[in-house]
Steps between C-alpha positions, in 0.01 A plus 500: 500500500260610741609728823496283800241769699264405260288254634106427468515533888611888458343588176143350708590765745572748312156465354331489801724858600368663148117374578485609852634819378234555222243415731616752812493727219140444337352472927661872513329615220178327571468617876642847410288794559316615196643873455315830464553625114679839474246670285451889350186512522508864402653420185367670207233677689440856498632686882172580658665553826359809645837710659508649844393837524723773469490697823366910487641591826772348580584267820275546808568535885407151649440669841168715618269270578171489261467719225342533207592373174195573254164627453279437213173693673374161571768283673805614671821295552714567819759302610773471794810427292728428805251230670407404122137571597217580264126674430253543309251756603160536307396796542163518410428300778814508715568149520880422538618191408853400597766222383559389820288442866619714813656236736622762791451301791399175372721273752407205230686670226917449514804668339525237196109480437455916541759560235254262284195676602652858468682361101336647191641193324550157623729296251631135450812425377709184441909447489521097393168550235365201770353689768332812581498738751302767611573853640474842458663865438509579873573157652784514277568887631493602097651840398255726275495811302208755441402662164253729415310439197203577354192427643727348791791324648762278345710287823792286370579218741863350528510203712847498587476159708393302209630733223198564318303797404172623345291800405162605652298750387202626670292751322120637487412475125147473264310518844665243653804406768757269282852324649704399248774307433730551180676143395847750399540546834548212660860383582625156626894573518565133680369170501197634698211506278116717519232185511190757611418845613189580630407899541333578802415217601333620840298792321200532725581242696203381748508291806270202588151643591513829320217557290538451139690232254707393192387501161623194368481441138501115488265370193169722532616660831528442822543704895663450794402655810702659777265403731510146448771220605723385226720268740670209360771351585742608208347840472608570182261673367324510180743568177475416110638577176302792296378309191539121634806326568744524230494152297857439459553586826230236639702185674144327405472326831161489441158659355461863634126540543488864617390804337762730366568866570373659218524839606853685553284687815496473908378740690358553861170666652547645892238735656614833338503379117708248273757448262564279179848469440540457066824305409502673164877416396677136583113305584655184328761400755358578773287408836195645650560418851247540837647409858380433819604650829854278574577436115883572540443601859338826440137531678281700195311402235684628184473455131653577225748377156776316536731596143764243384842605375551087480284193554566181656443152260569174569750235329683212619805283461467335169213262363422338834678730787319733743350820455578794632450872461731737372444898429586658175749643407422771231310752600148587380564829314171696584387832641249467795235717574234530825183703425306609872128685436343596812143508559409680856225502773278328732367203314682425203496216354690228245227575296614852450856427462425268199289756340747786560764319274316253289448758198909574536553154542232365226424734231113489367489313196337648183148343535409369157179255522193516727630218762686234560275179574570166649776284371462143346815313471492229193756211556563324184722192621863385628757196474447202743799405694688245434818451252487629134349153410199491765452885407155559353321851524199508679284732312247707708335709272547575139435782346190478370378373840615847646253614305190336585596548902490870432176478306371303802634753734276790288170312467468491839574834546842603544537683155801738605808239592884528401658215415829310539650184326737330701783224307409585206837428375697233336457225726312663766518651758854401632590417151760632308602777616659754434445361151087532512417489168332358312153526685432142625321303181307278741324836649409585119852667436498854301207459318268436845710768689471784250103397436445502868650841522270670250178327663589628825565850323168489349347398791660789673683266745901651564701216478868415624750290459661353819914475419829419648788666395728385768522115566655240310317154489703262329858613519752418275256375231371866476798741641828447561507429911865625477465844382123616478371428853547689839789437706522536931796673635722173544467440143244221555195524255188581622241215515116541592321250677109523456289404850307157420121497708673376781667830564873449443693491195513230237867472490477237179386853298770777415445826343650767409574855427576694189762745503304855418758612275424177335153562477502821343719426251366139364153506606294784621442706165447203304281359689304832560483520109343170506240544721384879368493331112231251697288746605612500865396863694656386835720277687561397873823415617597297745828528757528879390259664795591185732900446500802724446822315479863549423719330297883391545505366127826639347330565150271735688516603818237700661425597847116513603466910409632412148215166479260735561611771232407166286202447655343845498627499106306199418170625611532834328596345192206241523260785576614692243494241196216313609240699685542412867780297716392329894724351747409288803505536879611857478854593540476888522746542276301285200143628651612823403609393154223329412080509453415257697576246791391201548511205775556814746539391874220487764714461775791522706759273621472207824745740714463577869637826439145592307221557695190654258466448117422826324489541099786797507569330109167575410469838595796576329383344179120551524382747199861498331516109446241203418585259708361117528490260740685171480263242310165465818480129337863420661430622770432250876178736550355655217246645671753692733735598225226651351422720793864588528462595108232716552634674859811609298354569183672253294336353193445185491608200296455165446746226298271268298552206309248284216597178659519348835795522754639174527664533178747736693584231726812399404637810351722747660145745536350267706419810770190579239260291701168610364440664225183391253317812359169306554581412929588905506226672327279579839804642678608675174156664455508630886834614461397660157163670732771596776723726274210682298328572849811563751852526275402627160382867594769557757761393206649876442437610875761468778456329800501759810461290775501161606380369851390232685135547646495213722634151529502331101365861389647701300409843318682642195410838402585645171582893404127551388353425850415111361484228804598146461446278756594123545397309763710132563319367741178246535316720632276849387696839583275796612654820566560861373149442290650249300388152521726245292444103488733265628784438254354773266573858428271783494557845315413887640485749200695814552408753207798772622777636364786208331 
């Protein structure tokens, strides 16, 4: 007998109760914030944590006014430990340089924005891991105590306020001034958390008008003059990651067409000397920053590094919710160190800066062939777009047709070339990947490949293999997407997006990463193997010398300074088993690592904060590294690109193909516009005439000076006395005894000393 409360009536609502309940339930869980993962991403790694300095003196008065710390017979360090003020004196020249300006007096200058002038370290920190803010160690009237150690000071900073604390070490050391910061000894003790500290961030500090600049190192290089108006109406300045924006960091709101900072360097010229300030420990999260008078209400020009303890990333609620930022919260474990060389007098210039560190900061490479000449890029073929029906590859350029563009290329002249084959791999040139093999059988597969390679040997033409290590191109059908691939800090996976010809992403396309730890484990050796048993002397990798991630994947978790252990691995290993290893763009970091680089930048970013392009990358790398220009047959103006080649000493390079363009239409490397050997062969052979004449014997020289004659001309001058000049504009330059053509160069032997 059935209970009498048991209707259909009630049981209906009863459903309706348990539905609305499993449906409040699943709209929680789909709007709910996507969490941070709680990773060690220390674990398993050998401690390379550098520990505070043990003190030889014990703990110092903080009162007496400015005394000095240390002398190394060329710099001395004094400091004011009580106002927190400090010097460097060099005293060849007697040039002091101080961490922060004198404002006595300056009515425009009040309590709260002095004790940020007069701060050796201006910090951010957050308490809700949704907000930042910034202050400093006197603002937040900081306690400190002195150490003496050797070759300096050690100050350890408790701000009581905020209940955090950190280490700073300031020491004269290898001939130059260093602050650094041990990771041990920072201390959060509350829900206040580090986000940034920058160290001295007001270090010659210069007002508008003064004479003199920044040394910005966005892309090639770039200045910014005191003495020119940087007013606008956010003032904020000019700041960017060292090494590019981390990728799983990237909200990917849209294509980022600026140049990268390539260079851990900034540094600043005034009318007594300069100063290049080295971020030698902790480059990979951080910011080079350069403000305007009235960036955070403080009226100097100033630049410096901004060093993260935590980044910011941005997730949302659920699948379709919001976005919004959040901060991390582990820290990054990582010592950071700030290099300063000084270079004093009257007219000193960027020039000499670059010089005076680019042998520390590049070593010379072993020179072991004559030269390095021009570049041709083969591309073999890719996939159209389309779904795995439509698909067809659109082959380029097989192998054998390689060939006969090269022995076009040397009948009509151009006998010493290097060579690159571009998607030559299963499927071309998106492909596979990471799973490349075997070589594509529609390009002539093994066979052509390894018969190529021995023509071009015999024919004394280097040849390299272009290859991507790092992105995944069809997903789960090649790696699993769950384990394998690089994670962002919510836990989302990371997806690329490649930029169609219009300029903005093609958002029907995903990519993405491979986890490194993944990469050395299932792929790298045996795919090295592969290649060397081919006959392959050298590859060219792409992403290594133009991105640095992270990774938040829980099988292996890696912070950017770990990537880059991987990075700088690869290339040795590559070098070492095959003959030679080249990266493109030119990440310091991988520039360093490897022989060559290629597609290096030939300018600088669209910011207002930049007001002269100068090739500060070049010096640096001149006579140390080959470097090449992006393809001149991609370029909007070939004829300017190749002036800009030439000015800066690049090689130059072209990216050819057998057949017509249009096949490349509807594939996703559709931004190849023009690129059939036979439309290219006049440009090619001036190009070719341009590097024996005005690149070729300056290779192992470095540049000494760069300047800007007159309006559109520009002289390079090289360590042997050599002249280059390029003239951009329309009409004939006369001047200095050198008469150069319009949009033509013209070359001055020097003879001296290299």
């Amino acid at each position: 007998m059935a209970h009498k409360w048991i209707t259909p009536k009630r049981i209906g609502n009863l459903i309706k109760i348990i539905v609305a309940l499993i449906l409040i339930g699943w709209f929680i869980w789909w709007i709910k914030p996507t969490g941070e993962l709680d990773l060690d991403f220390s674990a398993g790694k050998k401690n390379s944590y550098t520990p505070a300095a043990k003190s030889d003196g014990g703990e110092l008065p903080l009162t007496g006014g400015m005394k000095v710390i240390a002398d190394d017979g060329k710099l001395e360090l004094s400091a004011d430990l009580e106002k927190q003020l400090f010097a460097i004196r060099d005293k060849q020249a007697d040039v002091v340089w101080t961490s922060s300006p004198d404002v006595t007096g300056d009515t425009k200058i009040n309590e709260i924005t002095g004790t940020m002038v007069a701060s050796p370290f201006i910090f951010s920190y957050t308490n809700n891991q949704k907000e930042a803010v910034t202050s400093s160690v006197l603002k937040e009237k900081a306690a400190w105590k002195a150490y003496a150690i050797p070759g300096g000071i050690q100050i350890k900073y408790d701000i009581k306020s905020l209940k955090i604390a950190f280490t700073a070490e300031f020491v004269l050391e290898n001939g130059g001034f260093y602050v650094k910061l041990p990771v041990e000894e920072i201390v959060e003790k509350d829900n206040n958390k580090l986000v940034s500290i920058q160290p001295l961030p007001n270090f010659g500090a210069a007002r508008q008008g003064d004479d003199g600049y920044i040394i910005v190192p966005d892309g090639t290089g770039a200045l910014t003059y005191f003495n020119k108006s940087h007013t606008q109406n956010d003032k904020r300045g000019y700041s960017q990651w060292i090494y590019g924006v981390d990728p799983t960091f990237d909200p990917n709101y849209g294509p980022n067409n600026n140049e990268q900072v390539l260079l851990p360097i900034v540094g600043m010229v005034k009318k007594d000397g300069g100063y290049l300030q080295t971020l030698e420990k902790g480059a990979e999260d951080a910011k080079v920053f350069a403000l305007p008078p009235g960036a955070s209400n403080l009226e100097y020009y100033r630049g410096g590094f901004e060093l993260y303890i935590r980044k910011n990333y941005v997730t949302r609620f659920g699948e379709v919710g919001a976005s919004f930022n959040r901060y991390e919260k582990s820290a990054i474990m990582t010592d950071r160190s700030v290099r300063y060389d000084f270079v004093s007098g009257p007219n000193v210039t960027y020039t000499e800066l670059a010089d005076y560190v680019s042998e520390r900061f590049m070593p010379i490479m072993p020179k072991n062939k004559a030269s390095n000449p021009p570049l041709i890029q083969i591309f073999h073929g890719v996939e159209s777009r389309g779904d795995s029906y439509s698909k067809r590859l659109e082959t380029m350029t097989t192998f054998d047709e390689a060939r006969m563009i090269l022995e076009k290329l040397q009948s009509e002249g151009m006998n010493s070339l290097i060579a690159e084959l571009k998607g030559w791999y299963r499927n071309g040139y998106y492909g596979n990947l990471p799973k490349r093999f075997p070589v594509e059988g529609d390009f002539g597969g093994e066979k052509g490949l390894r018969e190529l390679i021995s023509w071009t040997k015999e024919k004394g033409i280097e040849t390299s293999l272009e290859d991507n290590l790092i992105e995944v191109f069809r997903g789960e059908k090649v790696v699993s997407l769950r384990t394998d691939t690089v994670r962002k800090p919510d836990s989302e996976q990371y997806v690329m997006r490649p930029e169609g010809p219009t300029g903005w992403y093609r958002w029907s396309t995903q990519r993405h990463w491979l986890n490194p730890y993944v990469i050395d484990q299932d792929y790298f050796q045996d795919d090295l193997d592969k290649l060397k048993d081919m006959g392959v002397t050298g590859v060219n990798y792409r992403q290594l010398g133009e991105k640095l991630n992270s990774d938040y994947n829980s099988h292996g978790p890696l912070r950017r300074g770990e990537t880059r252990e991987f990075f700088e691995r690869w290339i040795g290993k590559a070098k070492e088993q095959l003959g030679s290893a080249g990266v493109y763009y030119g990440n310091a970091f991988a520039a360093k690592a490897a022989d060559r680089v290629l597609d290096i930048p030939l300018s600088t970013s669209n910011d207002y904060m930049l007001d002269v392009q100068i090739p500060l990358l070049q010096i640096i790398y001149h006579g140390k590294r080959p470097y090449y220009s992006k393809a001149i047959n991609r370029s909007d103006d070939p004829t300017l690109e190749l002036l800009k080649t030439i000015e800066y000493g690049a090689i130059p390079s072209f990216e050819l193909t057998f057949r017509e363009t249009t096949q490349l239409r509807y594939t996703d490397y559709d931004l190849l516009f023009s690129s059939k050997y036979t439309d290219w062969l006049p440009t090619i052979k001036k190009a070719y005439a341009a590097w024996e004449e005005a690149i070729a014997p300056m290779e192992g020289l470095a540049i000494t000076n760069h300047k800007m004659i007159a309006n559109g001309v520009y002289r390079t001058t090289y360590s042997d006395g050599t002249e280059v000049w390029t003239n951009y504009n329309e009409q004939t330059f006369n001047g200095d005894g050198m008469t150069v053509k319009p949009l033509d160069y013209a070359v001055r032997k020097g003879g001296g000393a290299k």
